[in-house]
C-alpha positions as CSV (number, residue, x, y, z in Angstrom):
1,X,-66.4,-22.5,70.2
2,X,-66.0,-18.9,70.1
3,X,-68.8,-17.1,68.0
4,X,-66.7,-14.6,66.0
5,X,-68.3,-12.8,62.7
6,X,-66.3,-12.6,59.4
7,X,-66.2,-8.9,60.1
8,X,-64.7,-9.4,63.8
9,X,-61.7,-12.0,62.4
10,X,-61.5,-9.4,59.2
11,X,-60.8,-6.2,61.9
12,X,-58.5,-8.5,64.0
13,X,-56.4,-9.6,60.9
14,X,-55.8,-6.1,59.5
15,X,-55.3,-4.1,62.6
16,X,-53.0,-7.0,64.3
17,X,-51.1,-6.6,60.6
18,X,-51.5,-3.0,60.8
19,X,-49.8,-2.7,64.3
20,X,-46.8,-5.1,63.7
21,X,-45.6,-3.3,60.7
22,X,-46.3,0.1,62.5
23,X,-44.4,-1.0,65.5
24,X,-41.3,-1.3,63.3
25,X,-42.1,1.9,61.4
26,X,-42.3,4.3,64.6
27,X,-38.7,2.7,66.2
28,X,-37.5,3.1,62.5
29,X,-38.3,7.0,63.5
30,X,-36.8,7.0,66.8
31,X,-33.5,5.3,65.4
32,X,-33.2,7.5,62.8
33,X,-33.2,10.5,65.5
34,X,-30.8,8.3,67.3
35,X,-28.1,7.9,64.8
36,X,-28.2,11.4,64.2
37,X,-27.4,12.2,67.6
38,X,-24.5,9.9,67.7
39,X,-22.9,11.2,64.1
40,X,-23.4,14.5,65.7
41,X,-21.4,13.5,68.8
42,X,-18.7,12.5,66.4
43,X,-18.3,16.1,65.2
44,X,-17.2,17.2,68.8
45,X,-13.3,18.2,69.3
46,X,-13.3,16.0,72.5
47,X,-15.1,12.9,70.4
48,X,-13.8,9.6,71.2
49,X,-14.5,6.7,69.0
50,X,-17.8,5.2,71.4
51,X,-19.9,7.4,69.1
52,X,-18.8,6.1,65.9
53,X,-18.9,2.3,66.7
54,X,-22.5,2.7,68.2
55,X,-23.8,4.5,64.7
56,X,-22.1,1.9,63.0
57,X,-23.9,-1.3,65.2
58,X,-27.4,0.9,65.1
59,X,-27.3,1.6,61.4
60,X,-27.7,-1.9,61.0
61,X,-30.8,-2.1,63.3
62,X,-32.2,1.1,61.4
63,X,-31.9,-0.9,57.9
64,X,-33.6,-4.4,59.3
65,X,-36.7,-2.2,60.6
66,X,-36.8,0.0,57.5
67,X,-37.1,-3.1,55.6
68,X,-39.9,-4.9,57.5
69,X,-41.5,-1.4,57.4
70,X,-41.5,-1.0,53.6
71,X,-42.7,-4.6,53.9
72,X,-45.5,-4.0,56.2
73,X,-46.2,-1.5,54.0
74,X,-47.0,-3.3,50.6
75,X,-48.4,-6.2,52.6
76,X,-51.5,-3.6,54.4
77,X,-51.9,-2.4,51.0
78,X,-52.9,-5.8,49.7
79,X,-54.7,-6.6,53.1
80,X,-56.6,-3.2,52.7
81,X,-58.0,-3.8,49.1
82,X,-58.6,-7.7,49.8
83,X,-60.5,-7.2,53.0
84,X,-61.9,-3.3,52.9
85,X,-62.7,-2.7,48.9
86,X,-65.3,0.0,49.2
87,X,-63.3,1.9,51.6
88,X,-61.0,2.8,48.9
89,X,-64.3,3.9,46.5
90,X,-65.4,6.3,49.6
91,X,-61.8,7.7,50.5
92,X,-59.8,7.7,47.4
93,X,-59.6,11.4,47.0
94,X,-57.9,11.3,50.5
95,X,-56.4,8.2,51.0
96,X,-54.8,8.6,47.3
97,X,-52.2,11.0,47.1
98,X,-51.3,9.9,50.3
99,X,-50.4,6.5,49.3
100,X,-48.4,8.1,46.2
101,X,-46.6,10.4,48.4
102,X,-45.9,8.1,51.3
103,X,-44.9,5.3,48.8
104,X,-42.3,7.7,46.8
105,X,-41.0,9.0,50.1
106,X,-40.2,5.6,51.8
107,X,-38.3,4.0,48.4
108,X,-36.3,7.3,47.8
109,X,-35.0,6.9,51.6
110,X,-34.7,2.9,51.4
111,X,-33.3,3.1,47.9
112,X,-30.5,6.2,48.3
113,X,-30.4,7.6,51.6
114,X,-30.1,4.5,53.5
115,X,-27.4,2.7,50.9
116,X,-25.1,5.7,51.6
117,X,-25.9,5.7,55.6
118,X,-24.5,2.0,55.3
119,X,-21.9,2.1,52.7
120,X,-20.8,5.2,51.5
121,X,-19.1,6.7,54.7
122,X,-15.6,6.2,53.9
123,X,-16.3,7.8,50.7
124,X,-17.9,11.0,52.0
125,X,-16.9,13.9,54.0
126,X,-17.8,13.3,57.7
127,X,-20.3,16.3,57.1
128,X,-22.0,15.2,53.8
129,X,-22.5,12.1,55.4
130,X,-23.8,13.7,58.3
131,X,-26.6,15.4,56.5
132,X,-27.8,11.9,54.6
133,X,-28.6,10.8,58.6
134,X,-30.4,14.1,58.8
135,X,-32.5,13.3,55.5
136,X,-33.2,9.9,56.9
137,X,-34.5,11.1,59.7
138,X,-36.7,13.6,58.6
139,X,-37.6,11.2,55.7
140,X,-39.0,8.7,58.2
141,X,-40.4,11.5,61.2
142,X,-42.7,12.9,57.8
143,X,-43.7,9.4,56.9
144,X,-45.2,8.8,60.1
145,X,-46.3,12.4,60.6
146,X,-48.7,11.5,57.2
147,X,-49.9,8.0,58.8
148,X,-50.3,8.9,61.8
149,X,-52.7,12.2,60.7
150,X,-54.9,9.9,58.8
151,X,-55.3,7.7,61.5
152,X,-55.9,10.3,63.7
153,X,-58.2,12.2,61.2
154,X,-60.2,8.6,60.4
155,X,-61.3,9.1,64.2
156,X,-61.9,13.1,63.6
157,X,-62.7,13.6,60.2
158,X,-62.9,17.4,59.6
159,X,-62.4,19.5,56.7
160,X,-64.6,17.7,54.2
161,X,-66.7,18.8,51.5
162,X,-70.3,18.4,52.9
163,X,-72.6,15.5,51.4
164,X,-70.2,14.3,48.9
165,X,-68.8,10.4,47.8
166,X,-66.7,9.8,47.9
167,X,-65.2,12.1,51.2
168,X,-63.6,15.0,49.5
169,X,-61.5,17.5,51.6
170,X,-61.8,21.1,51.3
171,X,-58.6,22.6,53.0
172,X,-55.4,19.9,53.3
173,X,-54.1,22.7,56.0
174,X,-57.1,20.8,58.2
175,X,-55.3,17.4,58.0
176,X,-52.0,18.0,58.9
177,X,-52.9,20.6,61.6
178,X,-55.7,19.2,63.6
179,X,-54.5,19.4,67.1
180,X,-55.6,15.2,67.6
181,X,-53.2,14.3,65.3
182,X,-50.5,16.1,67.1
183,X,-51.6,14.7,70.6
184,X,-51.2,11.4,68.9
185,X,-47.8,12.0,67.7
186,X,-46.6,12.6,70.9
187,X,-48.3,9.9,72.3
188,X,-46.8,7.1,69.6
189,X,-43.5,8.6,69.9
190,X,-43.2,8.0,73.5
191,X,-44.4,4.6,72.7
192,X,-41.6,3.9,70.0
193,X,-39.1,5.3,72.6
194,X,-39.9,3.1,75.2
195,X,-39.6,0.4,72.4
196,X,-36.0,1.4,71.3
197,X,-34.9,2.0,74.4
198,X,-35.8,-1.6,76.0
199,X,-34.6,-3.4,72.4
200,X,-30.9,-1.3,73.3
201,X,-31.6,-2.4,77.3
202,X,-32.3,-6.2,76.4
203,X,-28.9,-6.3,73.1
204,X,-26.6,-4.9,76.2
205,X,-28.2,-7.5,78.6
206,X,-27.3,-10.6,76.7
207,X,-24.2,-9.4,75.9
208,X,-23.5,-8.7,79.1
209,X,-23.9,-12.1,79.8
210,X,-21.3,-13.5,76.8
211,X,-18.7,-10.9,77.5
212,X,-18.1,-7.7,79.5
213,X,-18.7,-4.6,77.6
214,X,-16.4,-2.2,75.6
215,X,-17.3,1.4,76.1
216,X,-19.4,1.4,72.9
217,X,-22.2,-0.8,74.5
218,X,-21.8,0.7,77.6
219,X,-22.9,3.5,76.5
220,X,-25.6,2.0,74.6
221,X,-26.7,0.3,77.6
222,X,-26.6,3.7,79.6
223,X,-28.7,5.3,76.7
224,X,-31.4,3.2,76.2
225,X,-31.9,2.7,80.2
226,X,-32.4,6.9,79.1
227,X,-34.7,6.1,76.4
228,X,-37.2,4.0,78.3
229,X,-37.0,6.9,81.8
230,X,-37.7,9.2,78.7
231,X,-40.5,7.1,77.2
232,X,-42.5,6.4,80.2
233,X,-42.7,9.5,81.6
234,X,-43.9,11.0,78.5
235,X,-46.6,8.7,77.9
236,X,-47.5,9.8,81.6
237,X,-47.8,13.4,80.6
238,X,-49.8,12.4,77.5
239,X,-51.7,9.8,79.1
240,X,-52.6,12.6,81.8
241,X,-53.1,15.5,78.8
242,X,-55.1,14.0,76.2
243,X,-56.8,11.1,77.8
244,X,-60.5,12.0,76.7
245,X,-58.8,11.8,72.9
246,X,-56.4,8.8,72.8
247,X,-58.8,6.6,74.8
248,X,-62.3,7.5,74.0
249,X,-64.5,4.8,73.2
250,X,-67.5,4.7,71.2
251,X,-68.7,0.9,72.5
252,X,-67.5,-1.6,75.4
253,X,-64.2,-3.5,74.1
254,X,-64.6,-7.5,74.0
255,X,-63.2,-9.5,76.5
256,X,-60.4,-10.2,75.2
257,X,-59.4,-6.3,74.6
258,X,-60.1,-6.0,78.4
259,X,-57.5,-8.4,79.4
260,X,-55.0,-6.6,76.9
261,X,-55.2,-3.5,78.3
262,X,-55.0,-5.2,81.6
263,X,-51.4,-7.1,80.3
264,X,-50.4,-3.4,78.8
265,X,-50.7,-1.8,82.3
266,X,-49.2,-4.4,84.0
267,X,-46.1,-4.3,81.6
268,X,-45.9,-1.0,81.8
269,X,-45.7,-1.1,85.7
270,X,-43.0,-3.6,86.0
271,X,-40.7,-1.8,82.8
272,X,-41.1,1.6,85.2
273,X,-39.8,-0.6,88.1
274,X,-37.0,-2.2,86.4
275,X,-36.0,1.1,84.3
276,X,-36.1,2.7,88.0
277,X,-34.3,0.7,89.5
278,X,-31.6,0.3,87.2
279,X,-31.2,3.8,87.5
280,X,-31.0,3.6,91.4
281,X,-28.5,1.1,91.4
282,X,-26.2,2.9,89.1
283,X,-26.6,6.3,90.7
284,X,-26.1,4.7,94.0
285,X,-23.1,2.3,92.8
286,X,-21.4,4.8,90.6
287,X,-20.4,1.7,88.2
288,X,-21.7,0.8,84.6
289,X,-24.1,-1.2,83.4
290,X,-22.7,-4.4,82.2
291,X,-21.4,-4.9,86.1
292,X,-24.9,-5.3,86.9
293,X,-25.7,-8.9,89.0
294,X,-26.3,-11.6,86.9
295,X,-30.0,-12.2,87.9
296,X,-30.4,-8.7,86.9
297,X,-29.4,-8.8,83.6
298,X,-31.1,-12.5,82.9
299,X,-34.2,-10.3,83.9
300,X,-33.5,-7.2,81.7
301,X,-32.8,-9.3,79.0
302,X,-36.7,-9.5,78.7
303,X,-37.2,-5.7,78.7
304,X,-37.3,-5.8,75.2
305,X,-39.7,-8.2,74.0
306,X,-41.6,-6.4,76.8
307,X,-41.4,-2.7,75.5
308,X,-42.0,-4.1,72.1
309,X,-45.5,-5.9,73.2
310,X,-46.8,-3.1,74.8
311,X,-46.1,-1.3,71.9
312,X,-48.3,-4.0,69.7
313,X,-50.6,-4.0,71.9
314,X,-51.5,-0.5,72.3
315,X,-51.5,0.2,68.6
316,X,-54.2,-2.4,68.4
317,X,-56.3,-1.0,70.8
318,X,-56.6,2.4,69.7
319,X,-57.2,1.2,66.1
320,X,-60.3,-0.4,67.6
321,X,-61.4,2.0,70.0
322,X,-64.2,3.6,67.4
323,X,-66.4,0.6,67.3
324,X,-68.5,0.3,64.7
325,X,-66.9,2.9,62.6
326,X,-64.0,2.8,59.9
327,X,-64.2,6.9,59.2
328,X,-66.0,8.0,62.2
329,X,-69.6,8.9,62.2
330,X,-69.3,8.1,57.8
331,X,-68.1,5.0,57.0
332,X,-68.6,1.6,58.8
333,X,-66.7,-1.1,58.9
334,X,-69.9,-3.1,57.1
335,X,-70.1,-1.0,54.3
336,X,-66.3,-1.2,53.7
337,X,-65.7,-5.2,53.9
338,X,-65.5,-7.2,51.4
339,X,-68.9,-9.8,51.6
340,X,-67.3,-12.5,49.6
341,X,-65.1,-12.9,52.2
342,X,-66.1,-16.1,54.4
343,X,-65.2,-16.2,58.2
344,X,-62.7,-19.8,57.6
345,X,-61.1,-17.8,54.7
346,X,-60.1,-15.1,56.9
347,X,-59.5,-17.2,59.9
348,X,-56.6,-19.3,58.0
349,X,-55.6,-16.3,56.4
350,X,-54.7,-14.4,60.0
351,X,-53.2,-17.7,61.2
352,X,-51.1,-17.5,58.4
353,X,-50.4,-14.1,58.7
354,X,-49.4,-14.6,62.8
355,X,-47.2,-17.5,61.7
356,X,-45.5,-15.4,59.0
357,X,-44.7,-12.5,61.7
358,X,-43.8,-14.6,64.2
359,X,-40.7,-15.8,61.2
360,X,-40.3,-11.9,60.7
361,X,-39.8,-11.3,64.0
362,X,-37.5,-14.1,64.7
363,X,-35.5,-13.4,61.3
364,X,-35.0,-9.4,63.4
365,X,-34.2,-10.9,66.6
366,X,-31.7,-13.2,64.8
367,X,-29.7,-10.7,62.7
368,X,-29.5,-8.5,65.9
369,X,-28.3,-10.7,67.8
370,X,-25.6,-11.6,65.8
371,X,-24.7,-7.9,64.7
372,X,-24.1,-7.3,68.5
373,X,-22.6,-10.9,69.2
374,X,-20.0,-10.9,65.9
375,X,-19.4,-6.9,65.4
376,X,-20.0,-5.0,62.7
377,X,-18.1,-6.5,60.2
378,X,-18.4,-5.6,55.8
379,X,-21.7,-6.0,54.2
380,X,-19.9,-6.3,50.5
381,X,-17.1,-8.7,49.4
382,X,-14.1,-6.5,48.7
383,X,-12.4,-7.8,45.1
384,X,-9.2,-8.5,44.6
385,X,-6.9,-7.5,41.9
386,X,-4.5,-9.4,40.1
């Protein structure tokens, strides 16, 4: 039996949680960026209608991650007071106004902006409607700006008030600008591309297989085959850039973080060989994507649950990469758990918290599926007048 502590199962429940819902968080970013380059594309004299049937297929995909997003987000907050209760005590002069801010920002885009993204176009000039994509995206590119910069700074904490509890800043400026934080930005974006990209890849794959392809999917197919070239070779560059940050560990990693990072690089290798070669045999064919053989697209059908795991997975294992520390060189991860917590409480609980995701996930997969399978048909029943 393996011999794992309450405080081991405790950091594998909340940082597996914390992953899953950040997964959906960051492509929630990259979508958002995504339909505002396609609403733009419908503003060109030369626009055709590919540009407005792939917004309104994505928008739907945008709305299903927002919501397992603002999920994920009351669920860590319940997970974070349950499991780490003197964290709050030592970091609630930080970790505070972030909540407030990052709480207000995400129902004010799920509650307003993302009801008229869905519903409201026929309603709104083709302009105003554009800008509501543009406040969406922003909306979502500062949320993870904020949560990303207090991950970042929990690994470099700088800026505080010396010998004070709890951890006070002195200059906010320090947060938001610290140079790690950025480096990390980069690094999770290129991550969340590489995600998008293979969930568009793997949608045009199995439709591919039901049904040839109208122009709209082709060119979704073309453009996420983009998205994951564009993802991989930037988490080169930032892999190569800011290694010594993003990868710097303070003790060995168990086993069993060994042989993830060993699954992560192998997944990564084979996505760069079939995103490669996809692009090989198109530039050298000269014919779209959905005309791919059919072993091919049976095999890029998997791109996406592949993407989406390394994307998991590396979110886990840079949440653990400080070892002992919660707030680096201040707080541990002893003196923030809860000790009333017993090691078979947790254990069921993260069972039950795998099982639960595992419904999530399948619930996405589902809906997305049958978006892309059925169209994009009304979301509200249209009444009828006597």
């Amino acid at each position: 039996m393996w011999d794992i502590s309450s405080l081991q199962l405790a950091k594998l429940q909340f940082f597996s949680s914390l992953s899953f819902f950040s997964a959906f968080g960051l492509s929630t970013v990259v979508l958002g960026w995504l339909l505002l380059f396609c609403k733009g594309m419908t503003h060109r004299k030369a626009a055709d209608g590919r540009w407005m049937e792939m917004y309104r297929f994505w928008v739907r995909i945008f709305a299903l991650s927002m919501t397992v997003s603002l999920l994920g987000m009351v669920f860590i907050l319940i997970q974070a007071g349950a499991l780490w209760p003197n964290l709050f005590v030592r970091l609630g002069p930080v970790s505070g106004p972030l909540i407030v801010l990052i709480a207000a920002l995400t129902f004010i885009i799920k509650l307003f902006v993302t009801d008229v993204m869905l519903y409201r176009q026929g309603t709104l000039s083709s302009w105003l409607h554009s800008i509501f994509v543009l406040l969406a995206a922003l909306g979502t590119t500062s949320i993870a700006t904020l949560l990303i910069c207090f991950q970042s700074w929990l690994h470099f904490p700088a800026g505080l008030v010396p010998d004070t509890s709890p951890l006070t800043l002195i200059d906010w400026r320090v947060f938001i600008l610290q140079a790690q934080a950025w480096h990390r930005i980069a690094f999770m974006i290129s991550l969340a591309s590489l995600g998008v990209g293979g969930l568009m890849v793997s949608i045009s794959a199995s439709e591919a297989l039901a049904k040839p392809l109208n122009a709209a999917e082709q060119l979704g197919f073309r453009i996420g085959a983009g998205l994951m070239v564009l993802g991989l070779g930037l988490l080169v560059v930032c892999c190569v850039l800011f290694q010594a940050e993003l990868f710097r560990q303070e003790t060995p990693l168990p086993a069993i973080a060994l042989w993830a990072q060993k699954l992560v690089l192998g997944l990564l290798l084979l996505l760069a060989v079939a995103s490669l070669s996809l692009w090989g045999w198109y530039l050298k064919r000269r014919s779209e994507f959905g005309k791919l053989p059919r072993w091919a697209q049976h095999v890029l059908v998997w791109v996406g649950p592949a993407s989406w795991l390394v994307l998991w997975l590396t979110l886990i294992l840079l949440s653990l990469r400080d070892g002992q520390y919660f707030v680096h060189g201040l707080v541990t991860y002893a003196e923030a758990f809860s000790s009333e917590q017993t090691g078979m409480m947790i254990g069921a609980v993260t069972v039950a918290i795998w099982l639960l995701f595992s419904m999530i996930l399948a619930g996405f997969i589902f809906l997305a599926r049958r978006a892309a399978r059925y169209g994009v048909v009304p979301v509200r029943k249209i009444r009828r007048t006597a």
